[in-house]
Each structure stands twice: as C-alpha cells, then as structure tokens.
N, C-alpha and C positions, 0 to 999 in steps of 0.2 A: 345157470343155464340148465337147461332137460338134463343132461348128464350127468351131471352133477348132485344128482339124487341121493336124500338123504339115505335109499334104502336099495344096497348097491344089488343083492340079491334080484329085488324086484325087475333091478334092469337088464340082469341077465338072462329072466326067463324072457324079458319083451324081448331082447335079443335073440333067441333062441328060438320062438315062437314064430317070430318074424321072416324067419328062414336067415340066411347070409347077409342081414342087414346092415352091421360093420366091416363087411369085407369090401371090395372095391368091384363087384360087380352086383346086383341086384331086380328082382325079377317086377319092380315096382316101375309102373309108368309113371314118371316123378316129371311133372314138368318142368318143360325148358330142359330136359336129357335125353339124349342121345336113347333110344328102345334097342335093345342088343335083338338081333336078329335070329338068334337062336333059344332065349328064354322062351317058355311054356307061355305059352298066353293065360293070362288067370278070370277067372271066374268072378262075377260080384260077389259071390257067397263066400270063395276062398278064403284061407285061413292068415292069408298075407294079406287080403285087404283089410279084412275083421280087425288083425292085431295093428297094422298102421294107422288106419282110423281112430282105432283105439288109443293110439299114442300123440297123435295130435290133437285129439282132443281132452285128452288127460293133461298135455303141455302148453294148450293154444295161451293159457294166461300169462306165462314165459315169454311168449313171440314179441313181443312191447318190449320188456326189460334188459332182450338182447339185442333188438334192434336200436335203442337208443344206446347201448354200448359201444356198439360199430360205428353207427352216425356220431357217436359225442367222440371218437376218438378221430373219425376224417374230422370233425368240427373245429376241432382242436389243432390237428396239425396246420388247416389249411391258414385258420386263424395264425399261428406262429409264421406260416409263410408270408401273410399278408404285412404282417408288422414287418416284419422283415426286411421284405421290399418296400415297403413305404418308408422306413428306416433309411433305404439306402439312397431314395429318390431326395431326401427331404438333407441328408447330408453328402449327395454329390457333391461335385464341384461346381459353383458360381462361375458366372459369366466373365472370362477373362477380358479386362480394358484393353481397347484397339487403343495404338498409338499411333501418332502421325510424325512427320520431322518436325512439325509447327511444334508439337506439344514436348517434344524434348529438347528444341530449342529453346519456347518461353518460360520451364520449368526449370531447365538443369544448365544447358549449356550456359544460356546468356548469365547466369545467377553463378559461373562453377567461383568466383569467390566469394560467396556468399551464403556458398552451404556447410549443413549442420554437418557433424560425421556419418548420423541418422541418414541423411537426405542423398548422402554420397555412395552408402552403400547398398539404398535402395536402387540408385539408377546402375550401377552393377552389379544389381541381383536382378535389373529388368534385362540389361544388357546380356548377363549367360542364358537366362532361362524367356524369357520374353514378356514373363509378369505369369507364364504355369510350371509349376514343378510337382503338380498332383500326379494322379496314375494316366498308363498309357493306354488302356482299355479296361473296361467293368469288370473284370476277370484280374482286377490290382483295387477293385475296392475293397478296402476291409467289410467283412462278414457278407460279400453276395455269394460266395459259393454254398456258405451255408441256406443263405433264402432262395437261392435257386435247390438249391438239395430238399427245403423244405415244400417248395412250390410243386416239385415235380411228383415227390411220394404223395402229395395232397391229390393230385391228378391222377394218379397212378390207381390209390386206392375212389376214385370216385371211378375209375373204369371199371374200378372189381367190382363195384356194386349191380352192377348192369348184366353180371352172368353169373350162373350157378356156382360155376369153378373160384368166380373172383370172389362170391359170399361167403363161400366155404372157406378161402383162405385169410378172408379178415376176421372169421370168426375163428379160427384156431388161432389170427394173430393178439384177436381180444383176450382170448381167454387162457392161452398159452397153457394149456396142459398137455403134457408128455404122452398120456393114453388116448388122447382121440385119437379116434381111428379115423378112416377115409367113411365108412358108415353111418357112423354118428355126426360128422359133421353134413353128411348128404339130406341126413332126417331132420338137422337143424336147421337146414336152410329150406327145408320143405316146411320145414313148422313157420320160419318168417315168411317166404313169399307166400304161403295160403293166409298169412292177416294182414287182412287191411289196414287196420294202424300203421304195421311195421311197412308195409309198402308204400305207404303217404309218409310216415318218416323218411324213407330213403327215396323218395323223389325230391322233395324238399331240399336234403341236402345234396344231393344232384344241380338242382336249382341254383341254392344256394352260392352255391361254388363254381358252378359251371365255367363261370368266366378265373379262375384261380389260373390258368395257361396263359392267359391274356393279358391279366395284370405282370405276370412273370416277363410274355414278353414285350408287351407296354415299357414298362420298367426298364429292363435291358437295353430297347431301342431308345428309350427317351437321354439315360444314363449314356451310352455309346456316341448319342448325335453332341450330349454336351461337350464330352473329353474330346470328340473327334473336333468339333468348334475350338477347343481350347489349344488344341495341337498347333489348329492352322492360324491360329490369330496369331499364337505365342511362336512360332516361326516367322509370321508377319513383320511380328515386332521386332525378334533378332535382327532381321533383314535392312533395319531403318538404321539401325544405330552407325556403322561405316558412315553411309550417304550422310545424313544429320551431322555427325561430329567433322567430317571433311567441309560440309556446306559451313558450318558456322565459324570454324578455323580461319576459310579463308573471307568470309564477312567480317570478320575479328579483323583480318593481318592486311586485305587490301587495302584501306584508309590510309593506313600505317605506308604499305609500299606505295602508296600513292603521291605520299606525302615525300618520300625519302626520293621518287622521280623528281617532285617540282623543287626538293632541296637541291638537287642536282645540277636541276635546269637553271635554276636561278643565281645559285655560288658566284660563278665567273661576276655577274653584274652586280651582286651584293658587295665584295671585295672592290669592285669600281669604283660603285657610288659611293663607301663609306671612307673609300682611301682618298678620294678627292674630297669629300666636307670638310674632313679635318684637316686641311691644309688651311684653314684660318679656322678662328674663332668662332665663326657664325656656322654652326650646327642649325642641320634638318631635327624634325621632331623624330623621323624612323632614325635618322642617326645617335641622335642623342638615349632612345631607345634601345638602339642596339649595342651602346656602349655603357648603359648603365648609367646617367651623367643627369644633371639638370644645369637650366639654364640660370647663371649668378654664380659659376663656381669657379674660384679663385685659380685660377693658374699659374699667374707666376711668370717665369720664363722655362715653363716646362713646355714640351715637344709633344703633341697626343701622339703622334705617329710613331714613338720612340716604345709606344705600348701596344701597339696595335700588334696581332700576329696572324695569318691568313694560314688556312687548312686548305688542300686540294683533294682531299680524300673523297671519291665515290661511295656517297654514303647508302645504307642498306636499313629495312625495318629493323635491324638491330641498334643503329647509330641516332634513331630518329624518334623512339618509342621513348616514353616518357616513364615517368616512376609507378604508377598507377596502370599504365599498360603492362608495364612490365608483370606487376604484381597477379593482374585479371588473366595475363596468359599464362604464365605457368600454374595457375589453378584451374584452367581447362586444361591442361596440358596433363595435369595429376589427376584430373577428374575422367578423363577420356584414355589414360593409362600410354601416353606418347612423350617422347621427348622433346624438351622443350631446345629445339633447336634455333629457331628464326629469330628469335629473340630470349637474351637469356639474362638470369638477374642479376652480375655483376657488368651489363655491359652501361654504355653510355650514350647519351645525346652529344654531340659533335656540331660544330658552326664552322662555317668558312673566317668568321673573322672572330678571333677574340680579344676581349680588351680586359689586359693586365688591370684592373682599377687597382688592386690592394696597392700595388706598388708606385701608381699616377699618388693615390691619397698620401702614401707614405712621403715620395719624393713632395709634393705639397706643401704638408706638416712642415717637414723639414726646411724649406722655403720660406716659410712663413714665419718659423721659430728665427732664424736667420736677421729676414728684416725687420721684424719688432726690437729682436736685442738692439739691431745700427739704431732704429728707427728712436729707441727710449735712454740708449746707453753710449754709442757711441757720435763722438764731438764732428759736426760738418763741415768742412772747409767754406767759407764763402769768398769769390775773389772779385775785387774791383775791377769794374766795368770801364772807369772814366781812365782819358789816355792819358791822364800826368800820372797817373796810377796802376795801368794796364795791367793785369795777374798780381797785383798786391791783393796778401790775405788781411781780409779784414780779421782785427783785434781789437774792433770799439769798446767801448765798455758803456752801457747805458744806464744811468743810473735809475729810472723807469719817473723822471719827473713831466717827461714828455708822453709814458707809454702807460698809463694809468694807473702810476707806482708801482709797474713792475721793473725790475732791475735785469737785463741781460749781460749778458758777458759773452760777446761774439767768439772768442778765440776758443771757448771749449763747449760751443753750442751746440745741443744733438738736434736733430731732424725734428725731434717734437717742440724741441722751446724755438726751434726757426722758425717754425709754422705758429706758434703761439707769439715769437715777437712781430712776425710780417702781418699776424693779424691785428698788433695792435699798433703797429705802422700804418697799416691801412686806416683808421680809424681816426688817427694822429690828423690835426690842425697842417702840420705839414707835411702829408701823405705827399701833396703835389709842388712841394717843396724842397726843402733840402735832405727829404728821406724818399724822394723819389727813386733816386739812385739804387739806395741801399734795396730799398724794396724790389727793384728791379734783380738786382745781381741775388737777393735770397733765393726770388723765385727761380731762377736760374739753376742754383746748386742746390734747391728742393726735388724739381724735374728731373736733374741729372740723378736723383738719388731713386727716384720713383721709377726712370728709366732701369736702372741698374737693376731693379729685383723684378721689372713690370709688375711691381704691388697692384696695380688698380686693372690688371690685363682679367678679363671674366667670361668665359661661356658665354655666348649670345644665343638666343632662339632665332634662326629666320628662315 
C-alpha cells in the first residue's frame, strides 16, 4: 500500500507538507466527508492541494492493488459463508416417514412373531422418537453458527464498502499495521475511491454478494421449515402407536373371545348329544369325531360312557386359544411392551366332554388278549340238545373219517377247532343227518362264547 513506502523519510515530509494529514481532523475536502465547519477554506493554489494531488498521483498505480486486497478478502469470506450454508442445507435432516395405524399394523403388529431383533427395535426406536431424533432448531445443527458467523461478517464488510468510515476500516483490517494512523488510512481511501478500477472492483463485489443475507436467511428458513416438519410428523407418529397396538390387540383377541362365547353357548348341548349316541353302538360322524374313534372298532363288552367325562367350566380366550395363538400373542405382547395377560403360554384348550381313549384302547387290548387266549387255548363245553340227553356234555371223539380226515376230540375242544369241526360238519354228507344235532348244540356254545366277550360287538357309523 502507499504507506508502506520503501522510503519512510519521503513520507514524512508528504506528511508534513500536507499540514495535519495523519491526524484525525483535516482541512481537505475529501469526498463523501463530513467539511468541518471551522477549517480555512483553501485556495486552488494552496500548498495542501499541491502536495495531495501530488500524492495521489504519485500513488494512483497502488489504488488497483489495494482495492483487490479488500474485495479478494470480502471474496473470500463470503465464499466460506456460502459453502457453508449450502453445507448445511444439503446435510439437513430428510423428510421424516408419516406413519398411519394401517402401516404399523401390516408391518409390525400383524408380523410381531415374525420379527427379526433388527425389526423389533426399530418399531421401538419409532415408538420413543416417531421415526426423528435429529436437532430441535437450526441453532442444534452442527457448524451453522459458524456459517451464520461467516454470512454475517460477509455482509457486514460489504456494508463498509459503501462509506468512507467502512473503507478505511477494511483497509486497516487488510493491512493490519499498528502505525496507521486515522490520516493515512483517510488518504488511502481517497487514493481508491478517485480510481475507477478500484470503484468497479468494489461494485462488482457489492454485486456479487449482495444477495449473501439472503442465501443466510433462505437457508435458515428453508433448514427451520424442515426440523419444524419433522417435530410435527414425529409427534404424529408417537401419537398412533397406543390407538394401533390397542386396535390390533383386540382384532387379535376378539375371534378368540368370540369363539370361547359360542363354546359356551353350545357346552350344555354338546354334552347332550354326545351322552345320548353313545348309548349304543351306532355313533354320529361329529360324535365319533369328537371322541377320537372310527367306525369298525372292536369294543368288546366295554361301556363308552364309562370313559366319557363332562367339563361345566365357563370358558374364556385363555381356555379356547390354541398352540399357535398362543405363541402369535405373547410376541405382540413382547413387541408392544404389555403383559401377556388374556392369554397366557402355559394355559389350555378345555372341551365340555372328554374321552379317556388311552384307557377305552387299553381296557380293549386287554379284552381282546382275554378272548384269543379262551378263543386258541382254552377247551369249550358243548352240551346235548336231545331230551334222552338233555345237558349231557359232549365227549365224542371223531376220528375225522367223516370230517375230511380231520380228527376231533369233543371233550377238550377250544372255540377254534369248534368252529373248524362245525365247519367241516357242515360240509359233511351228513350235515342233515345224524350230525345235524351235534351241529346244532356247537353253534350254541360257540354263541354263547362270542356272547360272553361280545368279540364280534364294533363301532357303527350312522
């Protein structure tokens, strides 16, 4: 700059010559400044026009060098402001997702066994915060106090350019030396505003920049409208979570209680119909059904009703939910942070009637082990029919020349070789003869023996 003259001597006689020209009052009409009302009006000839003329025009090729010093350092800052803030627009906060009850129904609830750990801590990071947990005004984003700091001194210094006072303080802020005076910086900024260069440089960035307040509070307004968007959706969404997880609870449980009304309603007359079918053998298909049973199953002389047992208990969505219900609600239950009270995983399904089978199958078995042994092992009584004989046990002995060389021995015959000699009696030349008789009185004490276990007694469908 002018001052800073290699040849400091020279400056202090321009100084000196100049009259009080580093002091802070001065008898120069300097444009764009205040004429003090009591200085000497000067002369064109005078010796303080002579030597100021003389020193701007000694200086004017300086006036460019320091005006692009001034202008490149507003240049500079406004530029750091601008990044800045567009820094801060471009990493705001994104548009937080509006939720509805629909979408954390079809997502979370209806699926709560079905989710990952991932998926379960997101819909309780959505549940505290509403899906935002960013800042709560532009004044919580990281680095805008600084791009606002940097916005404002941008502005600040393009207003100094605009008055005597503001050019003289960018120019001491350019040059930062301890000895300018208030003088020397008045002379410096008469040396820039008299060149037209340095005046078209600092219009330029006047220009330039003009709009740097704008983009500051563009930016701020645009920043403020999104966080302020994101407040109110992200309360939005808090708000839905209660209503949704109560709405799908009971979409879940009333099926359920629905169901445990028509178990209710229906008991008394379930217990009716199935206590009267089984009073014989011929079973309905919902009875047979309801007892576990199919039709061809050996009975015996067993009693169904001796297995049957009847519950009166008013049953509840806890009595009536099945294994899979069970499982689907206590993972809403853990997913929506509530107790799983209405239904719980050690409880049970319940029926008005139950049927013992393990123990119908066992007495059965047992039944049936019974009559095979008589049936293969033990010897049948047979007793004559005809009255010169009446209750004589037969003790024939066959030699089997009649029986297709089979040999019986009536007196220690089991149920099976009776049924193997009456059928080859039937067969026999004299079926309708003189083994009429006999044939007669076997099938007698074969009946009575089939009676005795009801071997042939079976489950009917009708």
């Amino acid at each position: 700059m002018p001052f800073l003259l290699k040849d400091e001597e020279e400056l202090k006689k321009q100084q000196e010559a100049a009259g009080n020209i580093s002091g802070t009052s001065t008898s120069f009409n300097l444009p764009g400044a205040n004429q003090s009302s009591t200085a000497p009006k000067a002369e064109k000839k005078s010796g303080s026009w002579t030597n100021l003329n003389q020193y701007l025009d000694a200086n004017k090729e300086q006036a460019g060098a320091m005006a692009d010093k001034v202008t490149g350092d507003i240049d500079s800052t406004a530029q750091d402001a601008e990044f800045r803030l567009n820094q801060i627009k471009e990493t705001a906060p994104g548009q937080v997702q509006s939720l509805s009850g629909q979408s954390l129904r079809d997502e979370y609830l209806s699926k709560a066994d079905q989710l990952n750990d991932e998926q379960k801590s997101a819909y309780n990071t959505y549940k505290t915060t509403g899906g935002y947990s960013g800042p709560s005004s532009i004044y919580d984003v990281d680095g805008y106090a600084d791009a606002e700091t940097a916005a404002k001194k941008a502005d600040q210094k393009l207003n100094q350019t605009k008055t005597e006072g503001g050019r003289q303080e960018l120019l001491k802020d350019a040059y930062k030396r301890p000895t300018y005076s208030q003088g020397q910086s008045t002379l410096d900024n008469l040396l820039v505003q008299n060149d037209a260069g340095s005046k078209a440089k600092f219009n330029d960035v006047q220009s330039k920049w003009s709009g740097i307040n704008s983009i500051l509070d563009g930016t701020t307004a645009d920043v403020n409208a999104r966080i302020g968007s994101n407040l109110q959706t992200a309360q939005a969404n808090k708000g839905l979570f209660n209503d949704a997880e109560q709405a799908y609870q009971d979409e879940f449980l009333n099926p359920i209680r629905a169901r445990a009304a028509q178990y209710n309603a229906q008991a008394p007359s379930r217990v009716t119909s199935v206590s009267s079918d089984i009073a014989d053998d011929t079973l309905t298909e919902a009875t047979l059904s309801e007892l576990g049973l199919e039709a061809g199953q050996n009975l015996f002389n067993t009693v169904l009703g001796n297995y049957l047992k009847t519950d009166a208990t008013q049953a509840n969505a806890n009595n009536v939910a099945n294994a899979q219900e069970r499982a689907k609600y206590a993972a809403l239950m853990n997913l929506i942070g509530r107790d799983a009270t209405e239904i719980t995983s050690d409880g049970k399904e319940i029926s008005p009637i139950s049927f013992d089978k393990n123990k119908f199958m066992s007495d059965v078995d047992q039944k049936r082990a019974a009559y095979e042994n008589e049936y293969n092992n033990v010897s049948l009584p047979v007793y004559s029919s005809l009255d010169s004989a009446d209750g004589a046990q037969y003790t024939t002995k066959y030699d089997g020349s009649t029986l297709g060389g089979k040999a019986f021995d009536m007196s220690t015959a089991t149920p099976n070789q009776l049924e193997q000699l009456l059928s080859a009696m039937k067969a026999s030349p004299f079926a309708s003869g003189s083994y009429k008789t006999p044939i007669k009185d076997i099938e007698t004490a074969l009946n009575n023996f089939y009676s005795k276990h009801d071997s042939k007694r079976v489950i009917k469908k009708g």
